[in-house]
C-alpha positions as CSV (number, residue, x, y, z in Angstrom):
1,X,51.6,14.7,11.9
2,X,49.1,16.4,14.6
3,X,45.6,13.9,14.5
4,X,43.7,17.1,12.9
5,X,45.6,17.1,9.6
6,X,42.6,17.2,7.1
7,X,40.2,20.2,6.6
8,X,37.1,20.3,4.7
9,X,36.8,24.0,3.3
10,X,33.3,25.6,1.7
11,X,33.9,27.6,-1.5
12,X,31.5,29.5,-3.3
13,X,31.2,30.7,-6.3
14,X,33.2,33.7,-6.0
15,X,36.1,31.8,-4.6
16,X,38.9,32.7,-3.0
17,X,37.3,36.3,-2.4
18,X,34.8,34.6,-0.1
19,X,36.8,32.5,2.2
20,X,37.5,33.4,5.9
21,X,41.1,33.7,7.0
22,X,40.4,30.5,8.6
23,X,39.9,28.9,5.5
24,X,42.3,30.4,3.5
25,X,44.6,29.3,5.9
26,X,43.8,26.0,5.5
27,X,44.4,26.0,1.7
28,X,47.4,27.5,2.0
29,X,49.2,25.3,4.9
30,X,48.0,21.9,2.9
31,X,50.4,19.7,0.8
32,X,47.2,18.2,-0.9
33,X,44.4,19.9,-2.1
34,X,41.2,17.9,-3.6
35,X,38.1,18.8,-4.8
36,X,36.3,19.0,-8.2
37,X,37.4,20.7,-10.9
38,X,35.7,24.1,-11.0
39,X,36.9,24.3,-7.0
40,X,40.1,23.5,-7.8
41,X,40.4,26.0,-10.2
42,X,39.9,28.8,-7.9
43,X,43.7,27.9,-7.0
44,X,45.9,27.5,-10.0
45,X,49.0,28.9,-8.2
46,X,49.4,25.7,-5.5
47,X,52.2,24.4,-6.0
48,X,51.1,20.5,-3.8
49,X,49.5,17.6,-5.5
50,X,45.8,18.0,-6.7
51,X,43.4,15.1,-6.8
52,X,40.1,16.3,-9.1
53,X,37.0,14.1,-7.6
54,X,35.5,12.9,-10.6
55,X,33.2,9.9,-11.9
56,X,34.4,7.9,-9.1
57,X,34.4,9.7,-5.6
58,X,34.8,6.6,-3.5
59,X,37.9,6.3,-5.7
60,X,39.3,9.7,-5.3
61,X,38.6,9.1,-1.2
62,X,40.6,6.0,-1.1
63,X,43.7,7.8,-2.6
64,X,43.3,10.7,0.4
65,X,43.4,8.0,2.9
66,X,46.2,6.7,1.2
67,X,48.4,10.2,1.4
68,X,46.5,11.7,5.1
69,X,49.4,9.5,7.0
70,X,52.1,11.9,5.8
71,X,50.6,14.3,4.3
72,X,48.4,17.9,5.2
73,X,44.6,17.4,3.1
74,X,42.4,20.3,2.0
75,X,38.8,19.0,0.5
76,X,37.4,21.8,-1.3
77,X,33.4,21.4,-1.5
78,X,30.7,23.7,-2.2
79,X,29.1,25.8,0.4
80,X,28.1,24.2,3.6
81,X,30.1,20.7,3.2
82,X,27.7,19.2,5.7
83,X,24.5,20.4,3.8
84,X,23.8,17.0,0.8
85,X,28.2,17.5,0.6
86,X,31.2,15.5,1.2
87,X,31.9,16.7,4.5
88,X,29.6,13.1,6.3
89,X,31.5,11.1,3.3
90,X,34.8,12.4,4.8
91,X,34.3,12.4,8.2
92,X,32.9,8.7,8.3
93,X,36.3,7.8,6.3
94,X,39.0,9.4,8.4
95,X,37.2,10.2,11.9
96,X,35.2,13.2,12.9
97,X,38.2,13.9,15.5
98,X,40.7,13.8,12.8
99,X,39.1,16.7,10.4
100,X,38.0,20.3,10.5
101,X,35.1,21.2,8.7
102,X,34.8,25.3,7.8
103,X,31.8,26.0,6.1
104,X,30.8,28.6,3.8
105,X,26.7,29.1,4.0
106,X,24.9,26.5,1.8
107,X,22.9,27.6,-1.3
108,X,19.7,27.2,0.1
109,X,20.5,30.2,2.8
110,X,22.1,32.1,0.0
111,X,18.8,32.0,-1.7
112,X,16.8,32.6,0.8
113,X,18.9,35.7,1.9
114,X,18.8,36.8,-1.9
115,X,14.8,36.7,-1.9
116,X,14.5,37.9,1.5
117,X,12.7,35.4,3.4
118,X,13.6,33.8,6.4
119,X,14.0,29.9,6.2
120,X,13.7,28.3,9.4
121,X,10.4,26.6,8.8
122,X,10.9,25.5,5.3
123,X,11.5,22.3,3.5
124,X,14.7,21.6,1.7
125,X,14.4,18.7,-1.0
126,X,17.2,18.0,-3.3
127,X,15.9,16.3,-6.7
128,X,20.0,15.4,-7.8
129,X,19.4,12.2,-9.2
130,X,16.3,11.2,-8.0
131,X,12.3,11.3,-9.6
132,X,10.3,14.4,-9.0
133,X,7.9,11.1,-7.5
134,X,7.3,12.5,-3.6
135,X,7.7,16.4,-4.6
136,X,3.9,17.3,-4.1
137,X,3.1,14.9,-1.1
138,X,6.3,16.3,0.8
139,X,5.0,20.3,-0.5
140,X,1.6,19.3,1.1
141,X,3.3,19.9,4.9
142,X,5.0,23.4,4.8
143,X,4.5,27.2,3.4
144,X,8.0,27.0,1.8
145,X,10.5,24.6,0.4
146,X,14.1,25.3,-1.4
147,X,14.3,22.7,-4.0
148,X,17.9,21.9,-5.5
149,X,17.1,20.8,-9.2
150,X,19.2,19.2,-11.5
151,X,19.8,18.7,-15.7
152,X,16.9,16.8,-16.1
153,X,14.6,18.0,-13.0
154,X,14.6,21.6,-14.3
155,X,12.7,24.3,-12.2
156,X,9.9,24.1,-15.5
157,X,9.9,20.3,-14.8
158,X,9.0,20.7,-11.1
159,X,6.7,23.4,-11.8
160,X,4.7,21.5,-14.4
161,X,4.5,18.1,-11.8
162,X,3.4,20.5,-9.6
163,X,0.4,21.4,-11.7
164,X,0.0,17.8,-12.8
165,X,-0.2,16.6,-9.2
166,X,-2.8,19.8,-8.0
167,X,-0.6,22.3,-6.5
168,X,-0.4,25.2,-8.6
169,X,-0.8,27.8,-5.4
170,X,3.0,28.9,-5.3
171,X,5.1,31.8,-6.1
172,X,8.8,30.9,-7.1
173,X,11.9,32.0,-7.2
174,X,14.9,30.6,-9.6
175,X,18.8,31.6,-8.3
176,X,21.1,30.9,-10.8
177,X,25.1,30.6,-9.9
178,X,24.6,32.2,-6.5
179,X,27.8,34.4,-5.6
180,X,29.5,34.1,-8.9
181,X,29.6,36.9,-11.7
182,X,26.5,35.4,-13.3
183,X,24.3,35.4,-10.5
184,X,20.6,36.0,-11.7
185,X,17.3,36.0,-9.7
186,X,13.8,35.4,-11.8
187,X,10.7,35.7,-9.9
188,X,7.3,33.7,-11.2
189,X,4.1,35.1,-9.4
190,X,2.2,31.6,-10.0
191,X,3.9,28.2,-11.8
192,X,2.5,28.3,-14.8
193,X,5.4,31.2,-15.4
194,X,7.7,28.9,-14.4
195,X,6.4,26.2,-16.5
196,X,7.2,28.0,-19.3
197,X,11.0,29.2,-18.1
198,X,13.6,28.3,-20.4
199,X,17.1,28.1,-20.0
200,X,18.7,27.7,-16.5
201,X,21.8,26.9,-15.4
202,X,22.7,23.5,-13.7
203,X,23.9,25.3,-10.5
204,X,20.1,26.8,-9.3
205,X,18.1,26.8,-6.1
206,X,14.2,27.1,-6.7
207,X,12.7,28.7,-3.3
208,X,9.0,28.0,-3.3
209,X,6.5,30.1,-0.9
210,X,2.2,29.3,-1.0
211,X,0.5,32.5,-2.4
212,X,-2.6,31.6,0.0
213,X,-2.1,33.5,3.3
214,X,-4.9,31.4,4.6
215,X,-3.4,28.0,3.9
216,X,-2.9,25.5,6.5
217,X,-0.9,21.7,6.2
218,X,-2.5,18.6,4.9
219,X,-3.5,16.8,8.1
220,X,-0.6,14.2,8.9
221,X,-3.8,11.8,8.5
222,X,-5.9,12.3,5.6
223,X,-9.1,11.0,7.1
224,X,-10.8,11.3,3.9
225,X,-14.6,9.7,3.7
226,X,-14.5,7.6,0.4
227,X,-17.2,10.3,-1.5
228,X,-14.0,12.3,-1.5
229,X,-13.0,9.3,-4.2
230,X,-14.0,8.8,-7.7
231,X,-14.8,4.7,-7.4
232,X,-16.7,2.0,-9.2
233,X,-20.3,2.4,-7.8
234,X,-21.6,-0.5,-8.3
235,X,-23.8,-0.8,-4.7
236,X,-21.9,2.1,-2.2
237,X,-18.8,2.0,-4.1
238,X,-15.6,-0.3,-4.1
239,X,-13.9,1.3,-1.5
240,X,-12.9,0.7,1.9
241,X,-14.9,2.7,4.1
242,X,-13.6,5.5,6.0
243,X,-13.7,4.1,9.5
244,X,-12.5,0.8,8.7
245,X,-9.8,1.9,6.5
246,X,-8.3,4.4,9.7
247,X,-8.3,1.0,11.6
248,X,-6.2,-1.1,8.6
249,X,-3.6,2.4,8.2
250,X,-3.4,2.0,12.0
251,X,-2.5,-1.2,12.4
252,X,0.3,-0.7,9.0
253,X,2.1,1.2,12.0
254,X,3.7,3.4,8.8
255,X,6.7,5.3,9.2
256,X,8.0,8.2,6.9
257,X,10.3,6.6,4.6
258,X,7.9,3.4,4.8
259,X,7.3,1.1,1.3
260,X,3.9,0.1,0.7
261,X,1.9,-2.1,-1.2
262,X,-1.6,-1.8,-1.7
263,X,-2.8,-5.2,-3.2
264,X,-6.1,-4.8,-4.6
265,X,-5.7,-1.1,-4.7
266,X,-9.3,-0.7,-6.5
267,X,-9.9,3.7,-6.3
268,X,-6.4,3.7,-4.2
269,X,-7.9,4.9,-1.2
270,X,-5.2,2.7,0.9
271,X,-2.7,3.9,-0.9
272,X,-3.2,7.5,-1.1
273,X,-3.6,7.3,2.3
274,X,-0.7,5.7,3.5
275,X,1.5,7.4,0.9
276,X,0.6,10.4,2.5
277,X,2.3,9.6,5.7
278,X,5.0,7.8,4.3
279,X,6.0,11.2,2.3
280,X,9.2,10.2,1.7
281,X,8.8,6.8,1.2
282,X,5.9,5.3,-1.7
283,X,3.3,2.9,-1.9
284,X,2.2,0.7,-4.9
285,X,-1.3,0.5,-6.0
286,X,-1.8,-2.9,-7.4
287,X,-5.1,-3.5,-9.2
288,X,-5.7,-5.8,-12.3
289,X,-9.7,-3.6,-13.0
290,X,-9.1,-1.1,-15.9
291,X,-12.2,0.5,-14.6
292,X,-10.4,0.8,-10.9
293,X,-6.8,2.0,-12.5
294,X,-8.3,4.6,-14.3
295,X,-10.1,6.0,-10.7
296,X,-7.1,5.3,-9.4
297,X,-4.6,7.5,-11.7
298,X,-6.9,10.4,-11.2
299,X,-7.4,10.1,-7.3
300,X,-3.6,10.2,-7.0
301,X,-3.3,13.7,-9.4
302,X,-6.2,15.4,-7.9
303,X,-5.3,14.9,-4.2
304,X,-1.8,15.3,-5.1
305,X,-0.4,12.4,-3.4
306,X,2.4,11.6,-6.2
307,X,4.9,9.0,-4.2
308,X,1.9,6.0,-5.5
309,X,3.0,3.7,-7.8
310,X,-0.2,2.3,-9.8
311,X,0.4,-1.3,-10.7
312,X,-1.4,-3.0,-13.4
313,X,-1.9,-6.6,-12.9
314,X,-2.7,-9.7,-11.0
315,X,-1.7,-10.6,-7.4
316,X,0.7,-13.2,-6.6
317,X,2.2,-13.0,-9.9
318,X,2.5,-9.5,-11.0
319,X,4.6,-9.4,-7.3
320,X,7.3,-10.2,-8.9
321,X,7.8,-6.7,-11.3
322,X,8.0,-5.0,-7.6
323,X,11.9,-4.3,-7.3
324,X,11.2,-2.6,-4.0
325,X,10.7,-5.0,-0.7
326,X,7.9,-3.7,1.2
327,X,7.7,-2.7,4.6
328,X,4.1,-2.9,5.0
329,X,1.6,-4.6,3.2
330,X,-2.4,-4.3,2.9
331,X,-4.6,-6.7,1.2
332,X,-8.0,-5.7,0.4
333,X,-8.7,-7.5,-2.9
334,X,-7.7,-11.4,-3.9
335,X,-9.6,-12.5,-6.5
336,X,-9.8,-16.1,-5.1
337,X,-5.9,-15.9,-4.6
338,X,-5.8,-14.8,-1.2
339,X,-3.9,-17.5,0.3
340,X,-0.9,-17.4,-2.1
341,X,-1.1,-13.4,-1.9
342,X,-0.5,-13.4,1.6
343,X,2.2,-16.1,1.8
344,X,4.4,-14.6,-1.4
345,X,3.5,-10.8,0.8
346,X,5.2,-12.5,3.7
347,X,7.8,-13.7,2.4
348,X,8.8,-10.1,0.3
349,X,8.3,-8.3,3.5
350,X,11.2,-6.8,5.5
351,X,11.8,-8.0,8.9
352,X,9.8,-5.5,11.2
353,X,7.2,-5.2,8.3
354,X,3.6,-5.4,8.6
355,X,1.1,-7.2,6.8
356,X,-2.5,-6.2,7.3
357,X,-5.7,-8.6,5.6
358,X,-9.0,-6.9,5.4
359,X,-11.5,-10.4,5.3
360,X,-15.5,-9.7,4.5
361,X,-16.7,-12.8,3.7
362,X,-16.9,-16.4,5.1
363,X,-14.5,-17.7,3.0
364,X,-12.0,-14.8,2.9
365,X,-12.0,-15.0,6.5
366,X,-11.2,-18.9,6.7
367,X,-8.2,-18.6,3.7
368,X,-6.4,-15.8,5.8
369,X,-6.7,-17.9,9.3
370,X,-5.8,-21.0,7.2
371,X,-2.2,-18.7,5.4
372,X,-1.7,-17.2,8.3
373,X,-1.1,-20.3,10.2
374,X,1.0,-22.0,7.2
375,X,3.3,-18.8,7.2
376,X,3.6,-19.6,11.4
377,X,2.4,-16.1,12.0
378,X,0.3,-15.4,15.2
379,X,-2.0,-12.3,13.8
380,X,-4.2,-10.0,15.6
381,X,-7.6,-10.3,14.6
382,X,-10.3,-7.9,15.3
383,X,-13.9,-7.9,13.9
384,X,-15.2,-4.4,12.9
385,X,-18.7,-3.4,13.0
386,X,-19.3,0.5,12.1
387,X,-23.3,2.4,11.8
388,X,-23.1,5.4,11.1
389,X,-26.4,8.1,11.8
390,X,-28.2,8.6,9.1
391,X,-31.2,10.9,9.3
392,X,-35.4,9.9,8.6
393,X,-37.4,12.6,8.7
394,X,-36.5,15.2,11.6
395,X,-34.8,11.9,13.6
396,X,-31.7,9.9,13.5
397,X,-30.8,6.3,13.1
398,X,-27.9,3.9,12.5
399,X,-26.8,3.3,9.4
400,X,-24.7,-0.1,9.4
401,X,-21.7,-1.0,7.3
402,X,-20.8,-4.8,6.0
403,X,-18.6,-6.2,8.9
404,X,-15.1,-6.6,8.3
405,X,-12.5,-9.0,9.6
406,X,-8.9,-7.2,10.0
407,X,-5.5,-9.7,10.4
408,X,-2.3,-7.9,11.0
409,X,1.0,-9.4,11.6
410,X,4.6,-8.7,12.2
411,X,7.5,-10.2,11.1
412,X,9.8,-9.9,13.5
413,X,13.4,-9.3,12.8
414,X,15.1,-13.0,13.5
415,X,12.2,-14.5,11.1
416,X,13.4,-15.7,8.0
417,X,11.3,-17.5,5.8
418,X,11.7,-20.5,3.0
419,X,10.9,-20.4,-0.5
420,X,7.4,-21.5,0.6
421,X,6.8,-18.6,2.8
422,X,6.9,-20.7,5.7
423,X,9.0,-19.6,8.4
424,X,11.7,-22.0,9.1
């Protein structure tokens, strides 16, 4: 049996009509031909042993390593087998040198193609089996997206969140059963058409383009100044300051598929802000102030930022209701628990993480040198003192902020810490 024995074929919807002579070739040389049900049944003449991937694919994939020995595999997958397919599953089993992958074009260039529109500088997000949470934050960086929906994240679904979260400047188009004898195309001149669309069927790609000619992407760094938040205003407002809060983002060192907790979120401006550059990753918001969560909630929606997570409750203990480890951790807020806060944030963080501690009073700053050193973490410390001009009469003069402590910290990747949070 020659090393390349397994091929990987792309089928679309109108079957065997559609496939090269390559990949026809392929089906017909095979002694075993796999793939789901509604591929398969493009084929009901092969005479060679079917397995139907069901339920359980890892399952179905043992059973082809068990036969690729002696036998000649076809896997039948839709479209591009390389584009959110089987083809990586299959070629991380058997080999990359042991397969042959021939693929049809994916549905997302299909659609494209359909609507006329090139696609080289859009987004692709699939929503199978995951929250529409991240949609609007990810939309915020490009012109035009194809989104691959599923049962229950419907095209009206996403186009509602959409609206929820403050982007309702699209035009969209549904594709329904691309290639096959029920192909349809609906066009929507705004989402709140598509809000209101009925009906679809499961196999649909949405392609999104902006209907302002004149829009531009949402800075990688928001950079907002906190009037751009509603807040508590007691005084100038519970909210980090702009400057200061560039510094503590800074030092989070936050990558794209980061997890971050914002622990004493109060108006969320940490979090917004970080979510926004991890877009495909989330922060929590974690406030205990009813006052605060409501600001919160409606900074998130009308910025748009939806990968936050608001979290009502008390830190250390509400901690524990976080499934997710985080990866980087700011602590602006401690309501006279700031030493247990930081040690419990230590120990949840992954290795590599950060852990960032805005201090602004005596005390605050004497508990986070005091944690930091029972936690046997060396952090950097810097003391930050921002004026800002401020006008009298036809002159200028400094306005100055409160001065602020900021501790970060990494734990590095061989640390491993005790139940106490000390590192042992």
């Amino acid at each position: 049996m020659s090393e390349s024995n397994i091929a990987v074929v792309g089928i679309g919807d109108d079957g065997c009509v559609g496939l090269s002579s390559r990949a026809a070739n392929a089906v017909a040389r095979c002694q075993v031909l796999a793939g789901g049900q509604r591929q398969l049944d493009f084929f009901p003449d092969f005479e060679g042993e079917r397995i139907v991937f069901k339920d359980g694919l890892l399952k179905s994939v043992g059973q082809l390593q068990e036969l690729a020995d002696e036998n000649t595999i076809c896997v039948l997958a839709s479209g591009d087998p390389m584009f959110y397919g089987i083809g990586s599953l299959i070629s991380k089993r058997f080999g990359a040198d042991r397969i042959e992958v021939i693929p049809q074009p994916s549905s997302v260039a299909i659609a494209f193609a359909r609507v006329g529109l090139s696609w080289n500088d859009a987004a692709v997000i699939s929503l199978h089996g995951k929250p529409l949470e991240g949609l609007t934050t990810r939309l915020k960086r490009t012109s035009k997206a194809a989104v691959l929906t599923d049962d229950r994240n419907t095209p009206s679904a996403l186009a509602k969140h959409m609206l929820e979260y403050c982007e309702p400047a699209w035009k969209a188009w549904v594709c329904e059963n691309l290639c096959g004898p029920d192909e349809k195309l609906t066009a929507f001149d705004n989402l709140n058409q598509l809000a209101d669309f009925g009906e679809v069927s499961n196999l649909n790609v949405v392609v999104l383009q902006r209907s302002d000619s004149s829009w531009s992407p949402t800075p990688l760094v928001l950079n907002l100044h906190e009037d751009a938040f509603a807040k508590r205003m007691p005084k100038k407002g519970l909210i980090t300051k702009k400057e200061v809060r560039l510094l503590s983002i800074g030092e989070l060192s936050l990558r794209p598929d980061d997890c971050i907790w914002d622990i004493g979120a109060a108006s969320g401006s940490i979090a917004i802000e970080a979510a926004a550059i991890a877009c495909e990753g989330r922060a929590y918001a974690i406030e205990m102030e009813s006052e605060s969560l409501a600001f919160c909630h409606e900074n998130v929606r009308a910025l748009g930022i939806d990968n936050v997570r608001i979290i009502e409750g008390q830190a250390p203990a509400i901690l524990d209701s976080i499934e997710d480890e985080p990866t980087a951790v700011f602590i602006g807020g401690s309501k006279g628990k700031l030493n247990e806060i930081i040690k419990v944030s230590w120990e949840r963080l992954k290795p590599g993480g950060r852990l960032v501690v805005n201090a602004i009073t005596f005390e605050n700053v004497a508990q986070s040198y005091q944690a930091f050193k029972e936690i046997q973490a060396k952090p950097n410390v810097m003391q930050v003192n921002i004026a800002r001009g401020a006008p009298v009469a036809i002159y200028t003069r400094y306005d100055a902020l409160n001065p602020v402590h900021i501790f970060s910290a990494t734990k590095f990747v061989n640390e491993r810490t005790s139940d106490k949070g000390k590192q042992v």
